[in-house]
Z-matrix of the N, CA and C atoms (Angstrom, degrees):
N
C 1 1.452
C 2 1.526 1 110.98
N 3 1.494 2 117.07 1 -30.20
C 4 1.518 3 122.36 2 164.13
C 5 1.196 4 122.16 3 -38.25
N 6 1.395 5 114.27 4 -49.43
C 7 1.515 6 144.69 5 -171.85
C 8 1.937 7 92.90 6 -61.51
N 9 1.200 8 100.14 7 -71.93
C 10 1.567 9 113.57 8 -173.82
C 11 1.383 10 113.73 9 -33.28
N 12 1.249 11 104.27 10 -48.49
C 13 1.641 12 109.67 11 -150.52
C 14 2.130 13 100.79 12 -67.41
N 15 1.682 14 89.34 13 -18.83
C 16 1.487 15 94.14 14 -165.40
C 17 1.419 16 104.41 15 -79.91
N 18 1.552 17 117.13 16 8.87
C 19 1.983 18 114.85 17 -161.43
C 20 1.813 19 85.19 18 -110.44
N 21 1.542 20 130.90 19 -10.60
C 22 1.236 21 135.34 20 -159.64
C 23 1.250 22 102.34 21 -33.27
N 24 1.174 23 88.47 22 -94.52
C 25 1.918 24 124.22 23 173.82
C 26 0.957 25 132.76 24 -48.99
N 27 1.705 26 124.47 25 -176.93
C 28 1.590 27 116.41 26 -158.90
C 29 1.822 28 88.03 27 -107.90
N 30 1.371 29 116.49 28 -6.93
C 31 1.357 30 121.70 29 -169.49
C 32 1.129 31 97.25 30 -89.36
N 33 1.480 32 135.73 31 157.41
C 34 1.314 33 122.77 32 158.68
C 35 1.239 34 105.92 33 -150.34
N 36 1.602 35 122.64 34 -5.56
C 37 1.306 36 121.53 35 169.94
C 38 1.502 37 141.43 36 -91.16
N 39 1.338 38 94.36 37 3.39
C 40 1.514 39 128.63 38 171.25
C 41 0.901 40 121.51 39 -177.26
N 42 1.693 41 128.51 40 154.67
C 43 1.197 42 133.90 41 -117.60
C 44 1.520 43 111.17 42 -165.88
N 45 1.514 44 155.06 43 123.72
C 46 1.188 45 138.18 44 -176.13
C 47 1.545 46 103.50 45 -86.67
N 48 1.839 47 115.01 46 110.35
C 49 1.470 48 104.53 47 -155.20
C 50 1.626 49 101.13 48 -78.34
N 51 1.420 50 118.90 49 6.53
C 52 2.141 51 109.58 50 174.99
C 53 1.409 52 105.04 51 -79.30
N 54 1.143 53 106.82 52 -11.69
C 55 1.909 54 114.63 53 -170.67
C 56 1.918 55 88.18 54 -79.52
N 57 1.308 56 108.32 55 -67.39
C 58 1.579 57 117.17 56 -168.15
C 59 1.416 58 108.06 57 -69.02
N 60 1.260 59 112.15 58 -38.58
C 61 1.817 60 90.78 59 168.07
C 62 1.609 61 127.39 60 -49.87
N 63 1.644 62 105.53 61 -45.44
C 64 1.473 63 127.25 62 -163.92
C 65 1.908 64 96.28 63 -84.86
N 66 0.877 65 137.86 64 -18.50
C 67 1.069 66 104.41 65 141.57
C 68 1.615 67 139.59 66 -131.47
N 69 1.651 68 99.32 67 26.10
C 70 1.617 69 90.44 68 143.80
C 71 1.624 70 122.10 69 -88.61
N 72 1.164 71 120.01 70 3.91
C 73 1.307 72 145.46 71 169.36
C 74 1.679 73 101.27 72 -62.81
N 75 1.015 74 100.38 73 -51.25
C 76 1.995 75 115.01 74 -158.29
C 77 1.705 76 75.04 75 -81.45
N 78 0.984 77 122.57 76 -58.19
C 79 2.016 78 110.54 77 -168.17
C 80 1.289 79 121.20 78 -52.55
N 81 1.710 80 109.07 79 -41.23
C 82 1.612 81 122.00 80 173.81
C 83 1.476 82 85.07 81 -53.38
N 84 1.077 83 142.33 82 -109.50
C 85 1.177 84 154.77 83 -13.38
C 86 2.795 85 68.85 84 -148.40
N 87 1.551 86 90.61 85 -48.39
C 88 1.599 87 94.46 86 175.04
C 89 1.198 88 107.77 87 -53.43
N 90 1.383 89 117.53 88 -38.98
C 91 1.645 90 119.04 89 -142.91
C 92 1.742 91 87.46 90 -98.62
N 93 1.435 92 129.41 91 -14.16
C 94 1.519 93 110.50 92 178.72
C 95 2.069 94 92.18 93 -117.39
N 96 1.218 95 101.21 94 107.25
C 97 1.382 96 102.72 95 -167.82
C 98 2.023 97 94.45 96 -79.15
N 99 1.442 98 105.56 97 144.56
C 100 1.656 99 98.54 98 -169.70
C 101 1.375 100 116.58 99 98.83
N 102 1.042 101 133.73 100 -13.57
C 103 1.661 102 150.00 101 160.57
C 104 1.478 103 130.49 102 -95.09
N 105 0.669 104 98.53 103 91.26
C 106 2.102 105 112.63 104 -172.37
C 107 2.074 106 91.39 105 -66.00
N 108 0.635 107 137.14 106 -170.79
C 109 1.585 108 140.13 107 -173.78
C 110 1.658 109 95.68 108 162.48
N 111 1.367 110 97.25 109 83.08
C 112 2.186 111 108.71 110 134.64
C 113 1.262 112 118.38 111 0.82
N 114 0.888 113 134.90 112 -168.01
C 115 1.292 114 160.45 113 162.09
C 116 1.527 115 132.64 114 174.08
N 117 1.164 116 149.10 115 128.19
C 118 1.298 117 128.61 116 150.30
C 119 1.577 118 94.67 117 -162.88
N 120 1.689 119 101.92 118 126.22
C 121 0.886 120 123.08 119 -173.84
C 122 1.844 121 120.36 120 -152.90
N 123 1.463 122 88.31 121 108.15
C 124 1.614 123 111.62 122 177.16
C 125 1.491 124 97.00 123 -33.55
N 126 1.692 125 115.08 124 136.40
C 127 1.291 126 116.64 125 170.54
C 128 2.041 127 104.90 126 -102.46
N 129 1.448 128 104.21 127 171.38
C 130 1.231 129 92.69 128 176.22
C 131 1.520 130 107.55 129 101.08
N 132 1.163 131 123.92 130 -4.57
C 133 1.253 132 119.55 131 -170.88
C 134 1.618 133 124.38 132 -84.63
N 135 1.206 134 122.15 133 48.94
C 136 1.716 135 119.22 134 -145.61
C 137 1.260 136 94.93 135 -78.13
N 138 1.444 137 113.68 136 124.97
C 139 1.480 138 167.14 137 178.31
C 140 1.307 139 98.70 138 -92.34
N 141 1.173 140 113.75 139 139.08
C 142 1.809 141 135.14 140 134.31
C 143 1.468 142 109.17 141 -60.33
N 144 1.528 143 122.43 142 145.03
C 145 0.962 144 126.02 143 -152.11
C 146 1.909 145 89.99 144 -88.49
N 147 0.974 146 115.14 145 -68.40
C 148 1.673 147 118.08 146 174.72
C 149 1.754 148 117.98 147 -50.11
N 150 1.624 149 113.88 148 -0.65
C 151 1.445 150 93.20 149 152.26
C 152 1.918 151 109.45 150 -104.66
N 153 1.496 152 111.37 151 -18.55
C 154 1.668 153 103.42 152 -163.54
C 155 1.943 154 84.85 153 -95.28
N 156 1.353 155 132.90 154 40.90
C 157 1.276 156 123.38 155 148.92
C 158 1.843 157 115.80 156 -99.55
N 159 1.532 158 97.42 157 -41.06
C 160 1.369 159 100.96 158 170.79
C 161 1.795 160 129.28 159 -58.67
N 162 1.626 161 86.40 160 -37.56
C 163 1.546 162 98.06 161 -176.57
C 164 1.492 163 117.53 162 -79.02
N 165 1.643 164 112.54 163 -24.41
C 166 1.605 165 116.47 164 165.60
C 167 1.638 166 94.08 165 -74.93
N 168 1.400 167 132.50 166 -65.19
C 169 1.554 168 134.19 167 -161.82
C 170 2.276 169 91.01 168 -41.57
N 171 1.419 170 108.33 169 -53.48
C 172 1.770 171 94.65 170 -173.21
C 173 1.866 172 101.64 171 -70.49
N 174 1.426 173 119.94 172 -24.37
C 175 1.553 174 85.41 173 164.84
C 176 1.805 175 134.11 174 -107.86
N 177 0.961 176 82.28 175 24.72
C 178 1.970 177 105.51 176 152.40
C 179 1.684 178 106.44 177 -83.67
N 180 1.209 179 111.55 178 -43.10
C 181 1.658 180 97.90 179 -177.66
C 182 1.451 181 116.36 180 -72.86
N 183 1.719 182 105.20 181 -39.68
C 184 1.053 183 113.76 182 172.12
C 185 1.517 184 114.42 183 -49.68
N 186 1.210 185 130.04 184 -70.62
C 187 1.572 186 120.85 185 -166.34
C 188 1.355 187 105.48 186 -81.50
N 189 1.734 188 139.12 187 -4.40
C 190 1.159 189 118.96 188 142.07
C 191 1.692 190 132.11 189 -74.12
N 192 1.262 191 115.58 190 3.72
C 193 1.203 192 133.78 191 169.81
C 194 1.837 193 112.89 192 -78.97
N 195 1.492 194 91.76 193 -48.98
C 196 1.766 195 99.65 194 178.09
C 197 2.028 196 105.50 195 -71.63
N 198 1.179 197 102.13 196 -43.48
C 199 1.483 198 94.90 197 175.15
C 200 1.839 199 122.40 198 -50.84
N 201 1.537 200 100.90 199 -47.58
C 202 1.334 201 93.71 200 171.52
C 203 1.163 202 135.27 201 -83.84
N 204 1.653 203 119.22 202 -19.55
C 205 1.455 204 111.09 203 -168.93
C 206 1.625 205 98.10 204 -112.79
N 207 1.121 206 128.89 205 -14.85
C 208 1.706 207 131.93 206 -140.22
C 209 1.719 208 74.69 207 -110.41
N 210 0.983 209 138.61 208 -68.02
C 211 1.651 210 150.10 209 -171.16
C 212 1.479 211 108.21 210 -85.02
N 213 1.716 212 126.62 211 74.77
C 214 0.966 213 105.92 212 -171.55
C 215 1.739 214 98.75 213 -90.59
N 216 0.840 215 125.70 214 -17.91
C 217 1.331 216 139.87 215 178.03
C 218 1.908 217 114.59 216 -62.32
N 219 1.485 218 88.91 217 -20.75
C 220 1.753 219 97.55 218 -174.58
C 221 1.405 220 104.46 219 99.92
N 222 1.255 221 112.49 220 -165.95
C 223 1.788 222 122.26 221 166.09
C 224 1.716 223 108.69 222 64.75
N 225 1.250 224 127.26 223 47.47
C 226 1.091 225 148.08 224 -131.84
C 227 2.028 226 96.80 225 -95.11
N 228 1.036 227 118.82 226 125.64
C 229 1.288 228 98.97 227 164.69
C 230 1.394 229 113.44 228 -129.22
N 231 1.299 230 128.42 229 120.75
C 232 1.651 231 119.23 230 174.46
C 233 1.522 232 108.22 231 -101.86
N 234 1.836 233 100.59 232 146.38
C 235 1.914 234 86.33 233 151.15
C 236 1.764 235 102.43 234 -122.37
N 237 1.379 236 96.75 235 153.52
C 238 1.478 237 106.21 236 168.27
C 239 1.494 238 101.40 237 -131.72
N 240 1.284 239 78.63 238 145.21
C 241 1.953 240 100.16 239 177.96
C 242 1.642 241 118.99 240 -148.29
N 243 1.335 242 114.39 241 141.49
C 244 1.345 243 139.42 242 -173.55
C 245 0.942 244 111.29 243 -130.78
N 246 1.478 245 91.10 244 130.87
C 247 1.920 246 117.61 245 -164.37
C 248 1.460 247 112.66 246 -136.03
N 249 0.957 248 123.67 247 154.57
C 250 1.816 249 121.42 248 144.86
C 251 1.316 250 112.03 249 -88.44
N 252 1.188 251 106.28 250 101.50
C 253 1.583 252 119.20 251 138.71
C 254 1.241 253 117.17 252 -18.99
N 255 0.892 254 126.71 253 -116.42
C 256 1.814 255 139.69 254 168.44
C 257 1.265 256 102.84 255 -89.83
N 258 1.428 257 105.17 256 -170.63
C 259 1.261 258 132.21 257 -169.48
C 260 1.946 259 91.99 258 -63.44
N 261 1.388 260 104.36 259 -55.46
C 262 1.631 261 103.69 260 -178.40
C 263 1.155 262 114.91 261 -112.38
N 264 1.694 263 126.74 262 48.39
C 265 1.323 264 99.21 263 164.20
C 266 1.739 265 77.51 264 -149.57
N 267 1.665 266 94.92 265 -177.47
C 268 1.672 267 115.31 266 -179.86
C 269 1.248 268 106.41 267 -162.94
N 270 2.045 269 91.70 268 128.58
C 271 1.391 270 105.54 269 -176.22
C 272 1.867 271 114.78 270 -100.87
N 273 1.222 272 97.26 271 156.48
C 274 1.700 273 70.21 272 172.91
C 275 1.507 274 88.02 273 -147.70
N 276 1.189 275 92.69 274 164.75
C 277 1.903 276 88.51 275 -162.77
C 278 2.248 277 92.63 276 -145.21
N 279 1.526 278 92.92 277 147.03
C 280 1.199 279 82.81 278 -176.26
C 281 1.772 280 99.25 279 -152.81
N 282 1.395 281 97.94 280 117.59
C 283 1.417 282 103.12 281 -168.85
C 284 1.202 283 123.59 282 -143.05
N 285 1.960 284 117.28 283 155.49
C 286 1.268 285 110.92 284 -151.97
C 287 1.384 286 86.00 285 -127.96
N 288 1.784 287 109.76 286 167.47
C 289 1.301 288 119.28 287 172.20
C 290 1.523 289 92.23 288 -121.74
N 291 1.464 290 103.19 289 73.37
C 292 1.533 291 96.46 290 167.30
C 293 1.781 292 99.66 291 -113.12
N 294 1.339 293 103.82 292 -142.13
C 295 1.924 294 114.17 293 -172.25
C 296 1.394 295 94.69 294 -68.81
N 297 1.048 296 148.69 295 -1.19
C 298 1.272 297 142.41 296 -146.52
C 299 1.527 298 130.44 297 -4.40
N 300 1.562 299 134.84 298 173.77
C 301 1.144 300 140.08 299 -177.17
C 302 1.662 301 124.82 300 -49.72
N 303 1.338 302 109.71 301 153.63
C 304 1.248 303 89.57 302 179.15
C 305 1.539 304 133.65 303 -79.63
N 306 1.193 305 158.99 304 124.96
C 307 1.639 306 151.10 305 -126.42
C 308 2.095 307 91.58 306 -70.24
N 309 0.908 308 143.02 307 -22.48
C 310 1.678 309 160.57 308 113.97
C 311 1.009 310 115.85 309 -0.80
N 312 1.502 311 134.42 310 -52.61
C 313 1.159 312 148.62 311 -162.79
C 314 1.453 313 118.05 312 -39.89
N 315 1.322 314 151.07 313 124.69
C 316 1.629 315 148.98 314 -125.93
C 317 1.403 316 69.58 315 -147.44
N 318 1.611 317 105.21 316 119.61
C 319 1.694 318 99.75 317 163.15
C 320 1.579 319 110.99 318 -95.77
N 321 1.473 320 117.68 319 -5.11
C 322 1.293 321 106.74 320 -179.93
C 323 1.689 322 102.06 321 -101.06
N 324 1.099 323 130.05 322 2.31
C 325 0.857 324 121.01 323 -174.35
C 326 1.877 325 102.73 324 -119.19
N 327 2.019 326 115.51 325 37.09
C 328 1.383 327 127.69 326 160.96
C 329 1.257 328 117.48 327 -55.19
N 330 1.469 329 109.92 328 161.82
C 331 1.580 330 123.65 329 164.10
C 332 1.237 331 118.08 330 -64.37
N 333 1.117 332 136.90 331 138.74
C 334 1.628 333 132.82 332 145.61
C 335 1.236 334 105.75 333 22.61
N 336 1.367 335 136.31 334 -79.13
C 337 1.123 336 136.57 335 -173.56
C 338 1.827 337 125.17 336 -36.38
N 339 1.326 338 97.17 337 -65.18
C 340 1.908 339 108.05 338 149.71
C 341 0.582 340 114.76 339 -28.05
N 342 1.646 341 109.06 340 -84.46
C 343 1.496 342 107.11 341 -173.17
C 344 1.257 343 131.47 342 -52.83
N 345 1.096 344 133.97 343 2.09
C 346 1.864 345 132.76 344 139.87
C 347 1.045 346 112.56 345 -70.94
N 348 1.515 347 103.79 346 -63.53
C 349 2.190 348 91.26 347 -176.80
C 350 1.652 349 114.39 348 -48.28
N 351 1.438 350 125.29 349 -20.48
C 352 1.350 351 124.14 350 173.24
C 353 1.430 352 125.59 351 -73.98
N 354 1.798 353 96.66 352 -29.25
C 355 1.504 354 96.24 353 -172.79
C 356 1.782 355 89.40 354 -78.60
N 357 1.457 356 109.89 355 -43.83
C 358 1.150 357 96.33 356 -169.67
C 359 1.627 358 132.59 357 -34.78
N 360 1.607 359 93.76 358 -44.25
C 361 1.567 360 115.60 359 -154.39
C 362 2.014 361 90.55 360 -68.34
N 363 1.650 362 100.89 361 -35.80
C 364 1.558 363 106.79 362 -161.22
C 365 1.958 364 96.23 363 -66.38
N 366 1.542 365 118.37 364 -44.77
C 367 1.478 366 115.37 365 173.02
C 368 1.497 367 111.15 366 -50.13
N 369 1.491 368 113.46 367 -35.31
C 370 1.288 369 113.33 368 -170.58
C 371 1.710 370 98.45 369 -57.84
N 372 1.151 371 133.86 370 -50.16
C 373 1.715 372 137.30 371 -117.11
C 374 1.767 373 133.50 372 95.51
N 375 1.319 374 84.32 373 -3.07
C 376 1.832 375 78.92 374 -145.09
C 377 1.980 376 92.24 375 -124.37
N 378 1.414 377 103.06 376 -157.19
C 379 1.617 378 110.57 377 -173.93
C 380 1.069 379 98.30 378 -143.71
N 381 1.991 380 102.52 379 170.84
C 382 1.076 381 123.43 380 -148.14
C 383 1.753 382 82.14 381 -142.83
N 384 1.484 383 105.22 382 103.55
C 385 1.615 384 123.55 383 154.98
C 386 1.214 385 131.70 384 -58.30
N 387 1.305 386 131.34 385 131.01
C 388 1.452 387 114.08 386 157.41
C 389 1.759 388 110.75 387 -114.04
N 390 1.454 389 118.84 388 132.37
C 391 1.242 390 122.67 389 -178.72
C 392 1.880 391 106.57 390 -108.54
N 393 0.893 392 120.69 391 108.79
C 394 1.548 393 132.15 392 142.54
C 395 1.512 394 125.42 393 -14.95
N 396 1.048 395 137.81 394 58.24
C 397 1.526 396 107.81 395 -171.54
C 398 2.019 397 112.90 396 -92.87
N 399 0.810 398 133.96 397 -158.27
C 400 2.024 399 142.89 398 102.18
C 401 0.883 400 129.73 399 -115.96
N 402 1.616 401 116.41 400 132.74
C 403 1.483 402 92.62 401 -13.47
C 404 1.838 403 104.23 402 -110.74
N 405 1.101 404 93.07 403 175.05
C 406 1.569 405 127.59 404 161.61
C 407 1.791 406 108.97 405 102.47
N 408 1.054 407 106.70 406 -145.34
C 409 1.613 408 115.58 407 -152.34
C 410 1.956 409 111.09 408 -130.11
N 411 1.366 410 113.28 409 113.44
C 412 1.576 411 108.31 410 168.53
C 413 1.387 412 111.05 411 -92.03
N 414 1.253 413 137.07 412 136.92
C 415 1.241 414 127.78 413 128.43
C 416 1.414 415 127.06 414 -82.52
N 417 1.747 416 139.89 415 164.39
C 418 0.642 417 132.54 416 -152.81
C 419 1.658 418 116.25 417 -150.65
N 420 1.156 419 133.27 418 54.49
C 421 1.756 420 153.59 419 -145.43
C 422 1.693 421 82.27 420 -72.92
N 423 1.072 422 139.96 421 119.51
C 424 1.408 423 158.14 422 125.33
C 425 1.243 424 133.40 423 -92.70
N 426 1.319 425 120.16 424 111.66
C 427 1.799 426 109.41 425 -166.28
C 428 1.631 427 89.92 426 -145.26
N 429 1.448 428 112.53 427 -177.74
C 430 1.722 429 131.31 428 171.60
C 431 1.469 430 107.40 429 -69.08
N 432 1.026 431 129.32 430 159.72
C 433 1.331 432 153.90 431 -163.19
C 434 1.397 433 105.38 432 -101.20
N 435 1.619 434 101.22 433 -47.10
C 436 1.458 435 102.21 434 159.98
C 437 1.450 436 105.69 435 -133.99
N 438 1.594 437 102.60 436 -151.48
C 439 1.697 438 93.67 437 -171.97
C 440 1.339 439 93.75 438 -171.43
């Protein structure tokens, strides 16, 4: 349905990515029944269409990552949010108050799963944070605005 949403319009070469987060956000959010999913996302953000696919594709992994390991119990809650960084960049951060990681935790040394949001973040330009909280776990996708 990610794919879909990008054939909508008469535009197809850019894209306002708070529109496309918020509702491939609303699709995750159907398709993992037990997961409430946040939102808040700055509008206005016009994207190229081939960078805001990668950056929605790393936060699909992301909050399917918090659903399975962060909520092992189920009852899942994520928030994601989209911001401008600066003038040229955008962060988007997506975080759970589940069991979170261990204070140990090697982010370059993730599962499969990471390792997409990393390659992603690396196609993007930009990086891939990890924040500590209690409880649970932020990540933190920051890249250029453009490129």
């Amino acid at each position: 349905r990610a794919h879909q949403r990008l054939y909508r319009g008469d535009e197809i070469d850019a894209m306002d990515l708070g529109t496309y987060l918020r509702e491939v956000c609303r699709d995750i959010a159907v398709a993992t029944p037990g997961c409430e999913i946040d939102i808040s996302a700055e509008q206005g953000l016009v994207i190229r269409t081939d960078r805001a696919v990668p950056a929605v594709l790393a936060v699909n992994e992301l909050i399917t990552n918090a659903a399975k390991y962060a909520y092992p119990g189920g009852d899942c809650h994520v928030r994601v949010a989209l911001s401008r960084a600066d003038d040229d960049a955008v962060a988007i951060s997506v975080r759970d108050e589940g069991v979170g990681l261990p204070p140990d935790f090697d982010l370059r040394a993730g599962h499969l799963g990471l390792k997409l949001v990393k390659s992603f973040a690396q196609q993007l330009g930009g990086e891939l944070q990890l924040v500590h909280h209690d409880p649970g776990t932020e990540f933190v996708l920051r890249f250029p605005l453009r490129t």
